[in-house]
C-alpha positions as CSV (number, residue, x, y, z in Angstrom):
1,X,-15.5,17.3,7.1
2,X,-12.3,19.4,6.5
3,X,-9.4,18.2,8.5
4,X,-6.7,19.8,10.2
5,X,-3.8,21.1,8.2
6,X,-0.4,18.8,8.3
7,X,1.7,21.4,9.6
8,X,2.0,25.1,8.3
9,X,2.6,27.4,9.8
10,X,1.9,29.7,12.0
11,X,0.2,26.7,13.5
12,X,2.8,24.3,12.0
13,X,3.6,21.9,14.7
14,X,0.4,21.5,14.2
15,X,-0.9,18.6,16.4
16,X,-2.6,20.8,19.3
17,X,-3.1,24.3,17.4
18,X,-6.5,23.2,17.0
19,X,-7.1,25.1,13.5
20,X,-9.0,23.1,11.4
21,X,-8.7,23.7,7.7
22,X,-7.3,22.0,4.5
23,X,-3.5,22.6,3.2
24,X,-3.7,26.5,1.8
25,X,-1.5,25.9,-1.2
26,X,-1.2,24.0,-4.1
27,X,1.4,21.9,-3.4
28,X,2.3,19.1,-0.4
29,X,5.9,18.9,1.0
30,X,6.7,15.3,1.3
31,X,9.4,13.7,3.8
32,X,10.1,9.9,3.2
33,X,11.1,7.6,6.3
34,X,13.0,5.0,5.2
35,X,14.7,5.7,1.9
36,X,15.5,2.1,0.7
37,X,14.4,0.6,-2.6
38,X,10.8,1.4,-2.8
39,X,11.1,4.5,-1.4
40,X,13.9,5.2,-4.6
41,X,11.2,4.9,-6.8
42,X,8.6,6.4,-5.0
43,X,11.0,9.4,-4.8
44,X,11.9,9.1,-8.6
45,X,8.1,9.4,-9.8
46,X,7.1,11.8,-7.0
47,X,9.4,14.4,-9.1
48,X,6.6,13.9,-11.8
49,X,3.1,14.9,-9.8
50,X,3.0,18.7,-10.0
51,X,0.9,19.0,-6.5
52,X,4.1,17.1,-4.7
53,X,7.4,17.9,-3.9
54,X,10.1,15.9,-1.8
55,X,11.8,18.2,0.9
56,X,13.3,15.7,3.6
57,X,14.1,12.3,3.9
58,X,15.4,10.5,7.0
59,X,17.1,7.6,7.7
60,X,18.9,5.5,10.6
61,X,22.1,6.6,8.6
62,X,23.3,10.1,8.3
63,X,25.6,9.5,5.1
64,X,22.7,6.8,3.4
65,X,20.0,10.1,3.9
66,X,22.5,12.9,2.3
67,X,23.2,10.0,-1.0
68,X,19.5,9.8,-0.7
69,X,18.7,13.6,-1.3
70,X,22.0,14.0,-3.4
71,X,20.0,11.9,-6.0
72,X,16.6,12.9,-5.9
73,X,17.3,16.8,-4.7
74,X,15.1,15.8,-1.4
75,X,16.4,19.4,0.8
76,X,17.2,18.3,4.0
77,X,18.7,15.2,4.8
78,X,18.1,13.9,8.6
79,X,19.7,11.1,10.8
80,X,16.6,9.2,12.9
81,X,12.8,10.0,12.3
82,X,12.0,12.2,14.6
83,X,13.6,15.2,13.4
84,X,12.2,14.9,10.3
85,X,8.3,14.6,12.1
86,X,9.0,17.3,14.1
87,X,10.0,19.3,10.8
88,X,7.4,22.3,10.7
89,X,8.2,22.6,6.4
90,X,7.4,19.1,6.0
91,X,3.0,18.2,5.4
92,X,3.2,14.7,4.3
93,X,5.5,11.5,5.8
94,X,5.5,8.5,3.8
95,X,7.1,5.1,5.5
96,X,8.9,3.0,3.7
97,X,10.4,1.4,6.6
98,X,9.6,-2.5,7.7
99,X,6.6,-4.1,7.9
100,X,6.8,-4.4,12.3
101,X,8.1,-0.3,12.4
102,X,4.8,1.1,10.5
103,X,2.7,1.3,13.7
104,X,5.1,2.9,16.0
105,X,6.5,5.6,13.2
106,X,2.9,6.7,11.9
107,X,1.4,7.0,15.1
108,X,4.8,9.5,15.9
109,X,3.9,11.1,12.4
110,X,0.6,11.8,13.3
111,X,1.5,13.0,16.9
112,X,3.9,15.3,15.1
113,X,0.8,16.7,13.5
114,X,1.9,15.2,9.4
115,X,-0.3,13.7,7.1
116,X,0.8,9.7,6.5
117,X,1.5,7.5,3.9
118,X,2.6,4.4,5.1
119,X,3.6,1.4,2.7
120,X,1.6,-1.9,3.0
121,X,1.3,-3.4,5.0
122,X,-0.1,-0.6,7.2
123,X,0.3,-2.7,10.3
124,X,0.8,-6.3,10.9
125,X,-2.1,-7.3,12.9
126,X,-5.9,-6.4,13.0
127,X,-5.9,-4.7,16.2
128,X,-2.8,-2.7,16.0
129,X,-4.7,-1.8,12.6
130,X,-7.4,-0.9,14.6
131,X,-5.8,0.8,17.1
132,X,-3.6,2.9,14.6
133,X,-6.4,4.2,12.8
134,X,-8.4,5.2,15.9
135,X,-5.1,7.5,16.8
136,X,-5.6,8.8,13.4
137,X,-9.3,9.6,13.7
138,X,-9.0,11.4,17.2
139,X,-5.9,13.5,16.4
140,X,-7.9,14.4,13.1
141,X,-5.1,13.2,10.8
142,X,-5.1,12.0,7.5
143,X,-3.5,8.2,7.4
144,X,-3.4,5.6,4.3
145,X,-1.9,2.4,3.3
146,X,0.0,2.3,0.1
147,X,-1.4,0.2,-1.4
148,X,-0.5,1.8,-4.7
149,X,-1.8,-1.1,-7.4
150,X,-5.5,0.5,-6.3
151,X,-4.7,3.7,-7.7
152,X,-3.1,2.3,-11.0
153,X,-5.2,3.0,-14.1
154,X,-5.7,-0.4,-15.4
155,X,-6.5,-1.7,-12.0
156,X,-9.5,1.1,-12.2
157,X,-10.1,-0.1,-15.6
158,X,-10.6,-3.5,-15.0
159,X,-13.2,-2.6,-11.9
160,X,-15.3,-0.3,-14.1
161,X,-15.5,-2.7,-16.9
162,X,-16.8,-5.3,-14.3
163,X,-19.2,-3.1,-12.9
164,X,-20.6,-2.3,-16.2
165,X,-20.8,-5.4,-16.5
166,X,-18.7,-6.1,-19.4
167,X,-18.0,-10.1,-18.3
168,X,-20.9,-10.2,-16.1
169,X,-20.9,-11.9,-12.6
170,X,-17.6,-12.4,-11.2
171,X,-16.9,-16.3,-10.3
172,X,-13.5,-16.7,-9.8
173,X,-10.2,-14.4,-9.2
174,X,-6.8,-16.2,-9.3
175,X,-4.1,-13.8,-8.5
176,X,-0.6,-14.8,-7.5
177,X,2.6,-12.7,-7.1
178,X,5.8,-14.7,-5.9
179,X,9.5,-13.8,-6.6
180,X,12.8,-16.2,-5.7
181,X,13.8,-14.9,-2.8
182,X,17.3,-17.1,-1.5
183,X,16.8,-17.6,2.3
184,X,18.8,-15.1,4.5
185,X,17.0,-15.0,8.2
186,X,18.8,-11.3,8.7
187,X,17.1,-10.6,5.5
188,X,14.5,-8.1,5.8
189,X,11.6,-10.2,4.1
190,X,12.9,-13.3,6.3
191,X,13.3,-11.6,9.5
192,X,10.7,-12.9,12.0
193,X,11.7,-9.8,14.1
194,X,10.7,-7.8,11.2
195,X,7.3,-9.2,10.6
196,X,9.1,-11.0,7.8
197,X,7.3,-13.9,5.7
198,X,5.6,-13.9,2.2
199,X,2.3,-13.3,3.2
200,X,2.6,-9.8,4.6
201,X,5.0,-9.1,1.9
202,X,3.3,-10.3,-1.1
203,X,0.5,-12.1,-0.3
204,X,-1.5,-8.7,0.4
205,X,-1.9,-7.7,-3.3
206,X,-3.7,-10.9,-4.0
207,X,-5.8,-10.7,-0.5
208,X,-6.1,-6.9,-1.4
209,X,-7.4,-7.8,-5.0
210,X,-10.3,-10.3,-3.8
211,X,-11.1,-7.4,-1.5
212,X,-11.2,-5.0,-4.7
213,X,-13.7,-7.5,-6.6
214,X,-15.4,-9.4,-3.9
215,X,-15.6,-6.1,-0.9
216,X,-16.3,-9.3,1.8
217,X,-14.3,-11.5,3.6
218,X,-14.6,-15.2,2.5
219,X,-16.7,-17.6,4.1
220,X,-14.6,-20.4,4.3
221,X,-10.6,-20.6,3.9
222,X,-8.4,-23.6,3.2
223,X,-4.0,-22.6,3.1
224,X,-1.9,-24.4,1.9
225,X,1.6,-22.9,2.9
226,X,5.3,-24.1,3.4
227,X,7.5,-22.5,6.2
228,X,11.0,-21.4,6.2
229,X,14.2,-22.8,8.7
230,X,13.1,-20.1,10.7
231,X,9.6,-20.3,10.7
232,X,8.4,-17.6,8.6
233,X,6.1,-18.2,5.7
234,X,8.1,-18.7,2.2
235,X,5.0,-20.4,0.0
236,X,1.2,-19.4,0.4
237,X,-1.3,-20.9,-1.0
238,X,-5.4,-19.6,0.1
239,X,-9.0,-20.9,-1.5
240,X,-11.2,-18.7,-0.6
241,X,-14.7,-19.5,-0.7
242,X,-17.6,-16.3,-0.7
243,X,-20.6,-19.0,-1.4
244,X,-21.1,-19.3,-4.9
245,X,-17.7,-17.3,-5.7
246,X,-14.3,-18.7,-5.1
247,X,-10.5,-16.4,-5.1
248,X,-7.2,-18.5,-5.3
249,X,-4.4,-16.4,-3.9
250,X,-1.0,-17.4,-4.2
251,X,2.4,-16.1,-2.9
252,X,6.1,-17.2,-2.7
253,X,9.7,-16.4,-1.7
254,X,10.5,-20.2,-3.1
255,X,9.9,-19.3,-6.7
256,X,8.7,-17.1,-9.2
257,X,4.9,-17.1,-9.7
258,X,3.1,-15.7,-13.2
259,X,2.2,-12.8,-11.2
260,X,-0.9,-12.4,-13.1
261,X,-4.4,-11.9,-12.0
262,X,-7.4,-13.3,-13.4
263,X,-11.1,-12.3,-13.4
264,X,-13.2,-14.6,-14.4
265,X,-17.3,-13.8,-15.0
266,X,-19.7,-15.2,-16.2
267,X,-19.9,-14.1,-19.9
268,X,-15.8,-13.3,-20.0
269,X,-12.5,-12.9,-18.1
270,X,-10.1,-10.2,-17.2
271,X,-6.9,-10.5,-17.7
272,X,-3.9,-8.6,-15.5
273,X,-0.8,-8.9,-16.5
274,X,2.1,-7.8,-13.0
275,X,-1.4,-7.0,-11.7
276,X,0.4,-5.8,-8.9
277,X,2.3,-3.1,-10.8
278,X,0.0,-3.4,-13.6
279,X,0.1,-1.2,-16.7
280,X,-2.6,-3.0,-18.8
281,X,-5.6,-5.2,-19.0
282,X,-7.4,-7.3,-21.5
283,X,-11.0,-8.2,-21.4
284,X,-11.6,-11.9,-23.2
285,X,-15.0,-13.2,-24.4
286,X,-14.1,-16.8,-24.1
287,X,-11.1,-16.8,-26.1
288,X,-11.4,-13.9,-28.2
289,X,-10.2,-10.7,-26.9
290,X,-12.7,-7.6,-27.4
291,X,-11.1,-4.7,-25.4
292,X,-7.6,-3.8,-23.7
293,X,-6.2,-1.0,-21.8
294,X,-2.4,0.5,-21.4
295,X,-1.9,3.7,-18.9
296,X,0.4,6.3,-20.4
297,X,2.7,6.5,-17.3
298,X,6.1,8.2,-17.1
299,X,7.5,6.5,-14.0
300,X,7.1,2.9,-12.1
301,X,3.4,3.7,-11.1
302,X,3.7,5.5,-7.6
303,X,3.1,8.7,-9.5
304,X,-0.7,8.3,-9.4
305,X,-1.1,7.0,-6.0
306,X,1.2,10.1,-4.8
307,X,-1.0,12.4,-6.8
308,X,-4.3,11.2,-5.8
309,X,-3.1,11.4,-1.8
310,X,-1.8,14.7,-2.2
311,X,-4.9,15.9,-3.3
312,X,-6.9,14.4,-0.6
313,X,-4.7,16.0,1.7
314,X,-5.0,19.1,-0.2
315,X,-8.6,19.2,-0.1
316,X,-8.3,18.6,4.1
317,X,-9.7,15.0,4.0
318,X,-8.8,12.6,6.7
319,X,-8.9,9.1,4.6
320,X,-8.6,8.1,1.2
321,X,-11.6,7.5,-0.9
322,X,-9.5,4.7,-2.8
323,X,-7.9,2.9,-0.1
324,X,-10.3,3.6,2.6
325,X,-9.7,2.5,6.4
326,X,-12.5,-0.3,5.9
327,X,-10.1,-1.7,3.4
328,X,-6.8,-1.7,5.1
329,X,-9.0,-3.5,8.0
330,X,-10.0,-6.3,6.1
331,X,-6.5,-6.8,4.5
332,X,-5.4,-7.5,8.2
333,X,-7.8,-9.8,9.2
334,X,-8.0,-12.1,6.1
335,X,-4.5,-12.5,6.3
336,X,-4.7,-13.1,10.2
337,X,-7.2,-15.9,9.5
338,X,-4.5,-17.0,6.5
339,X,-1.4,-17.2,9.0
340,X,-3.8,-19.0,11.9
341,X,-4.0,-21.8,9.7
342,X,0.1,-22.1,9.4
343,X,-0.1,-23.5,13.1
344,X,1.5,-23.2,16.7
């Protein structure tokens, strides 16, 4: 079912025009929300997707949003977010902001009438997931979590050689991804205010990879985890049991993990190098390896998760067929029923 358009006009401010029909031109006009690191390179590979083009960017700082567009030519340059969702030339919002702001800011995107992108985790809980994505649905808005390693090539790679079966039934999945970060409780990925803590920082690509092979939630669940001065989660360790099939997911601020994923079947193994940013994968018959795959990219990755939402929202859909809502649901509650195991 088409959806409503994210705000052209003459119906631009789109949320109660009540015209229902897919973006009229070939091109989506992004505004980023938050312009910090991972919004600098989603800004530097977004200049490489011909159906996308950055025209706004805001931030909490007027002078950090003008250096922003200075470097990546982004238009207009805004000081708080809600000039930018109000912007009738803007389509598409992603947020980049932290981890406890993604609720409140897309459900203002969406009630500005824009399309949303919003970095992962989408929300940091199952119901405000829930609750988010029901906003979405009843305003008619298109809303997706980035998680980006979905749309990379040699993630896709690796599913379709498992579903054709290449290495047979899939018994295992060890996946870690865990960087030394020194503890700073004002830090960002330490702030408890912030929905800081490696889990919802890191320890979604794993959780979102056993998602990607398995598409359940595990039976059973054993953590293993080590907290922080402050109480947040620096070291995460989850077995996951899904009866006869068993995921090992690992993540750390306390030290730097092989951030490698492995896919283990019966008649071979997959192997995944930075699976989270992964640009190649290796398919093993026990220890000889008969296949591997390298993607061509030009940028850091984001271009083909950029490209592949800006054609949904081209085309007038309301959820990605990649990441769908289903998905970002059952990130959150796996990793609810991972930090209700850390304790009171």
């Amino acid at each position: 079912m088409p959806g409503h358009p994210p705000g052209r006009s003459p119906a631009a401010g789109g949320a109660r025009s009540g015209a229902w029909r897919a973006v009229d031109v070939s091109v989506v006009r992004w505004g980023i929300v938050g312009p910090g690191r991972i919004a600098e390179r989603f800004a530097s590979d977004l200049r490489r997707v011909p159906n996308a083009r950055l025209v706004a960017v805001a931030s909490r700082s007027l002078a950090t949003a003008e250096a922003f567009v200075a470097r990546h030519g982004a238009g207009r340059a805004y000081v708080g977010y809600q000039q930018l969702f109000d912007d009738e030339g803007v389509d598409a919002v992603y947020i980049a902001t932290p981890h406890s702001l993604h609720a409140s800011q897309s459900r203002a995107a969406i009630a500005a009438g824009k399309a949303v992108l919003c970095e992962k985790p989408l929300t940091v809980s199952p119901d405000e997931c829930r609750d988010l994505q029901h906003y979405a649905r009843s305003e008619r808005r298109y809303l997706v979590e980035g998680m980006w390693t979905w749309f990379l090539p040699a993630i896709r790679r690796a599913r379709e050689w498992i579903d054709a079966g290449r290495i047979g039934r899939v018994r295992h999945i060890r996946a870690d991804f865990g960087y030394p970060l020194p503890y700073d409780p004002r830090g960002r990925e330490y702030d408890s205010a912030l929905a800081g803590g490696c889990l919802l920082d890191m320890g979604i690509y794993p959780v979102a990879l056993a998602r990607l092979v398995f598409g359940e939630q595990p039976a059973r669940l054993e953590v293993l985890h080590h907290l922080a001065p402050n109480g947040v989660d620096d070291d995460v360790v989850a077995l996951c049991g899904y009866d006869d099939r068993t995921a090992i997911l690992a993540a750390s601020f306390r030290c730097k993990l092989p951030n490698c994923a492995y896919l283990v079947g019966e008649e071979g193994h997959i192997a995944i190098p930075d699976f989270w940013r992964a640009d190649s994968c290796h398919l093993y018959e026990l220890d000889e390896r008969k296949d591997s795959f390298r993607d061509d990219r030009q940028g850091t990755g984001f271009e083909f998760e950029i490209a592949a939402v800006s054609a949904d929202i081209l085309a007038g859909r309301l959820e990605s067929a990649t990441v769908t809502a289903a998905d970002s649901l059952a990130f959150q509650l796996h990793m609810a029923r991972i930090k209700a195991q850390f304790g009171p």
